[in-house]
N, C-alpha and C positions, 0 to 999 in steps of 0.2 A: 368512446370507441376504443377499439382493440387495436394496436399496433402490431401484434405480433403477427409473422405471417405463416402459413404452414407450408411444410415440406415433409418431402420422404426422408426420414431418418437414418441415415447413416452409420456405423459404428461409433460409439461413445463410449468412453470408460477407458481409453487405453492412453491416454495425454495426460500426464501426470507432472509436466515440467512446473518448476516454481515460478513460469510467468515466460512468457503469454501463457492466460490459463485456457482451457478445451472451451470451447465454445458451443452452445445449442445451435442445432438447425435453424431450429426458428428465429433463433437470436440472430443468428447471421441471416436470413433473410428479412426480414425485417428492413435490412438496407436498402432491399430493391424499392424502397417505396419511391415514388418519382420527385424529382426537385418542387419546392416550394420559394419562396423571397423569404430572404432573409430577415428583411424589415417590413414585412406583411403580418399579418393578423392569425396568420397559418404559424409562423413561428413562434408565434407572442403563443398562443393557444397550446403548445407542443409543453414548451417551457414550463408552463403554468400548469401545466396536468402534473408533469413531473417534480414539480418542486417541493409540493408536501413530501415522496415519497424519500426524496434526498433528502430533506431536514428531515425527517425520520432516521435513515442512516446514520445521519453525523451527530440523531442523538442534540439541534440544535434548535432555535426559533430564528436563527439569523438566516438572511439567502444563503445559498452552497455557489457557489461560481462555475461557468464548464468551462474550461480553455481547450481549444484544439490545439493541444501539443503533447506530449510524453509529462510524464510527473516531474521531469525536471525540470521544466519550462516552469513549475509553481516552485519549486527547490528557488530556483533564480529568483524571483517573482520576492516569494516569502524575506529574503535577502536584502534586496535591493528596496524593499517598501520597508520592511519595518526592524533592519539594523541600523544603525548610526554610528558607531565606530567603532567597538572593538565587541568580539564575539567568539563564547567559547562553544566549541563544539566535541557534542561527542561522539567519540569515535571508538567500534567495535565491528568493525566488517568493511566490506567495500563500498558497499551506498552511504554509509553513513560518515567514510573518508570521502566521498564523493562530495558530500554535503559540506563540507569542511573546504573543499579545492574550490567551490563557488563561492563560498566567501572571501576565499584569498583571490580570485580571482576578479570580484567584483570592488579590489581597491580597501577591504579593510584589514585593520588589525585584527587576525582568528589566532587563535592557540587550540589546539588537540587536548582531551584530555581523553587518553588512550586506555582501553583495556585488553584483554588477550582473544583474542578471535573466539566467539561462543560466550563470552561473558554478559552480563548486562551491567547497567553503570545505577549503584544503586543511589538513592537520596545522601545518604549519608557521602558520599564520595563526590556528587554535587557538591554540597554544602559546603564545606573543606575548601572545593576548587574554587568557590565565588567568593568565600571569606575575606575580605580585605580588597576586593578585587574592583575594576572599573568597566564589567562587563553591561550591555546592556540588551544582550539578547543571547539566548541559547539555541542552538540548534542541535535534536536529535531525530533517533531513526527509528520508529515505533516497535517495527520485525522487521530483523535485519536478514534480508533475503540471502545472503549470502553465508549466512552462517546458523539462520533457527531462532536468533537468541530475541526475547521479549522485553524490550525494557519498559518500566514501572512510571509510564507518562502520568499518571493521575499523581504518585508522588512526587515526581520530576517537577512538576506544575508548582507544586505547593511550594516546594525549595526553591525555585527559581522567584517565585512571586515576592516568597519571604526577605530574597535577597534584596528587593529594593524596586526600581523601574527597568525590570529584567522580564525581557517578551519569553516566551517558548513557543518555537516554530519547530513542528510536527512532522516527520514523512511519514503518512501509513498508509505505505502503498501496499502493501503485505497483510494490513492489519484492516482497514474498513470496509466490512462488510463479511470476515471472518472471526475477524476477534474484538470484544466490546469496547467501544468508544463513546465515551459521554466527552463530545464537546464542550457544552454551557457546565454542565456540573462540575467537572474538573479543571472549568476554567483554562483550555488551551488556547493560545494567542491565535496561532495561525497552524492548522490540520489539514494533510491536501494526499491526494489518494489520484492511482492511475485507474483507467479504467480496464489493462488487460490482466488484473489480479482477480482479486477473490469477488469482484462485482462480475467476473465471467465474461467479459465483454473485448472484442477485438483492441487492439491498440491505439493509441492515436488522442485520445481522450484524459483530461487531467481534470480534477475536482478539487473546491479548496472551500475552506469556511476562515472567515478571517472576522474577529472579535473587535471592539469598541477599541480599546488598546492597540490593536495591528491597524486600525484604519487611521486612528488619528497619527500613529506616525507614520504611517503613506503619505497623509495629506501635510508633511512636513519634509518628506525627504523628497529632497532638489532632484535628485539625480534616481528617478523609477523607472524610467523608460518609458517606451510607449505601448508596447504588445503587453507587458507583463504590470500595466499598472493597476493596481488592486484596487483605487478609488475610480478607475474609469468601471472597472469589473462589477462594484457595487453599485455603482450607477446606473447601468443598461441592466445589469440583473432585476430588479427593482422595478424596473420595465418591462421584465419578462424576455430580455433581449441579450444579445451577447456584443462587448466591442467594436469585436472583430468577426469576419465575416465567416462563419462556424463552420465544421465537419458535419453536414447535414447528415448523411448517410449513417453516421457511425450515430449520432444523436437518435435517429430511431431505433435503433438498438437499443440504446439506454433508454428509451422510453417502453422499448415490448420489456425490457429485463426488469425497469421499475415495476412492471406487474406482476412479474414475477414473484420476486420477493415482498409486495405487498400483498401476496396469496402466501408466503411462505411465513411470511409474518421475519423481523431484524430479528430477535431471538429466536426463532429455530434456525435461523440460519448461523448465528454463533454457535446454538448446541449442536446441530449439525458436523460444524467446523472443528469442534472441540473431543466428538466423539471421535472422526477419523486422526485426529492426530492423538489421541490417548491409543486407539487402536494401535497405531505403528509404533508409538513408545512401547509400548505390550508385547508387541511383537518381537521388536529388537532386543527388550527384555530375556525373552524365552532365548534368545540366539547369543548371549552373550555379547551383545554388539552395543556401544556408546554412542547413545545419543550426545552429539558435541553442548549443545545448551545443558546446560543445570536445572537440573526440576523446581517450577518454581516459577522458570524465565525461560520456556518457551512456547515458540508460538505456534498459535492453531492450525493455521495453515501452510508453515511449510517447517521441516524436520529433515537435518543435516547428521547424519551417521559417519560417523569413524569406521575406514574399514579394518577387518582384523588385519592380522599378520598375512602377508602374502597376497592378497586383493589390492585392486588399485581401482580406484574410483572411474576412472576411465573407462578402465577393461570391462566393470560393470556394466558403464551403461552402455558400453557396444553390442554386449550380449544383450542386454536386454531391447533394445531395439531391433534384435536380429529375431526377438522374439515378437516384436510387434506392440511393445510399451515404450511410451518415452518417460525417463525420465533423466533427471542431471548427474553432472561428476560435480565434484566441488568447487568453488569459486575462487581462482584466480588461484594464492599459493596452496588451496586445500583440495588441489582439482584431483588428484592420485589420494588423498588419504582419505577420504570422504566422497560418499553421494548427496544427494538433495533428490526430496520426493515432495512436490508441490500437490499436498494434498487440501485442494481450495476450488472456488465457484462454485457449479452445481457438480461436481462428485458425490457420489455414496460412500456407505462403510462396504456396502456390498461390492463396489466396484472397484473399492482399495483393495478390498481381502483379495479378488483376484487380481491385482497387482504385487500382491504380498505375496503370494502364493507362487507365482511364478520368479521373484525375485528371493525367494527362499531356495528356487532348483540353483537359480542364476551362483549363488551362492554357494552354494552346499558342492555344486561339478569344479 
């Protein structure tokens, strides 16, 4: 059966923030669908339709996990189940310093290893930092929303692996479901994704695949909690069921959007993702304008702009909301010198270019 539900369609194409991303009609109804039990046959059924389509996503053969909470609630999760004492993290933006504060604030030894806002932390500068070192997990941030920039998880993986019995925990809340993620191939510990990015979907919702590796040190660390324990998560998934007693509503959604993209097929939804963000590097090209990421390392879905001389990233996106797009100023200390155009979920090229278009007058007066 079809979860999806119909409605009169409304304006679309002009929500361009890097998160929450624009939403379908139907995606958003979908919610209306009426409650169910949680621990019923109706939910075990829900689950089970969807679950091919999410190991498809993460790219994985293991269950995906749903939690009803924001990505961070897995950030925490990822943390508390499978570090053990000391952990490096990297850090190049704001989420990715975020992910670094929940380590230190979940009681261990973290150290930063820092690069300059728009950078990515390449293998080699890994390796360096673990050399000698008594780390035993890494945490980084797949697309760093806050600045564009793409770091190089598939090699990330392989340096941390090399280094010894060293996890790599994932955020691609930015990154799955716009830009490629091989799970099992690349061997990520633990990969966990929100659901108001490029999966399109209202907020509220966190996804997570966690490996052989990340479960057996759950099932060893004392102190996981109870909402956030990843061996209860693998258990009731397994079941077809969730922990804790779930975001029904928002769950339909992710069930009508699972159809979606299994009509759109994971890869045309990368190439999709990859066309609008070549588009606006193209664009800012022709204008003389800096993209802040380095070609190479950044990401599909969302593109962080330097602005010239005399613009202020602010002032931008006031105007352009006065024009009836949204999009962002920069985050946190880059909010004046930079924009952010969240070019993710179901967007077009056709529906950036008139974004583009109007952000070229925005510009140019």
């Amino acid at each position: 059966m079809s979860f999806a539900a119909t409605a009169t369609k409304p304006s679309f194409g002009r929500f361009f923030l890097p998160g929450p991303t624009e939403v379908l009609p139907e995606i958003l109804a979908a919610q209306t669908r009426p409650m169910i039990g949680h621990r019923g046959k109706g939910m075990e059924q829900l689950i089970a339709q969807m679950m091919p389509g999410l190991m498809s996503l993460f790219r994985t053969t293991r269950p995906v996990y749903i939690c009803s909470s924001s990505a961070t609630g897995l950030m925490e999760a990822s943390v508390r189940n499978c570090a053990r004492r000391r952990v490096l993290s990297l850090v190049n933006g704001a989420f990715s310093e975020r992910f670094f504060k929940i380590v230190q604030a979940n009681g261990l030894q973290a150290d930063a290893l820092e690069v300059p806002l728009g950078q990515p932390h390449t293998p080699e500068l890994l390796a360096g930092a673990l050399k000698g070192k008594d780390y035993d997990a890494v945490t980084v941030v797949h697309s760093e929303t806050s600045t564009g920039a793409l770091n190089p998880i598939r090699d990330l993986a392989a340096v941390a692996h090399a280094a010894g019995d060293v996890l790599l925990l994932v955020d691609s809340v930015t990154g799955i479901a716009g830009a490629p993620v091989e799970t099992d191939a690349w061997k990520l510990d633990f990969v966990l994704t929100g659901s108001q990015k490029a999966l399109a979907l209202p907020p509220g919702l966190a996804l997570g695949v966690a490996n052989e590796a990340a479960l057996e040190r759950a099932r060893g660390a004392a102190n996981r909690g109870t909402y956030f324990d990843l061996v209860e998560f693998d258990n009731y998934i397994r079941k077809n069921q969730t922990p804790n007693t779930p975001a029904l509503s928002l769950m339909y959604a992710l069930a009508a959007q699972m159809e979606r993209i299994e009509r759109e097929t994971v890869e045309a939804r990368w190439a999709r993702h990859a066309a609008m963000a070549t588009r606006t590097w193209s664009w800012a090209a022709e204008r003389g304008i800096e993209v802040l990421a380095p070609a190479g390392y950044r990401s599909p879905t969302v593109t962080c702009l330097r602005m010239p001389a005399g613009k202020k990233g602010s002032e931008v996106n006031e105007k352009m909301k006065a024009r009836g797009y949204t999009i962002s100023a920069g985050y946190g200390t880059l909010k004046d010198t930079t924009i952010r155009i969240g070019h993710m979920g179901d967007h077009t090229v056709d529906e950036l270019d008139e974004l583009l278009a109007v952000l070229a007058e925005v510009m140019a007066a």
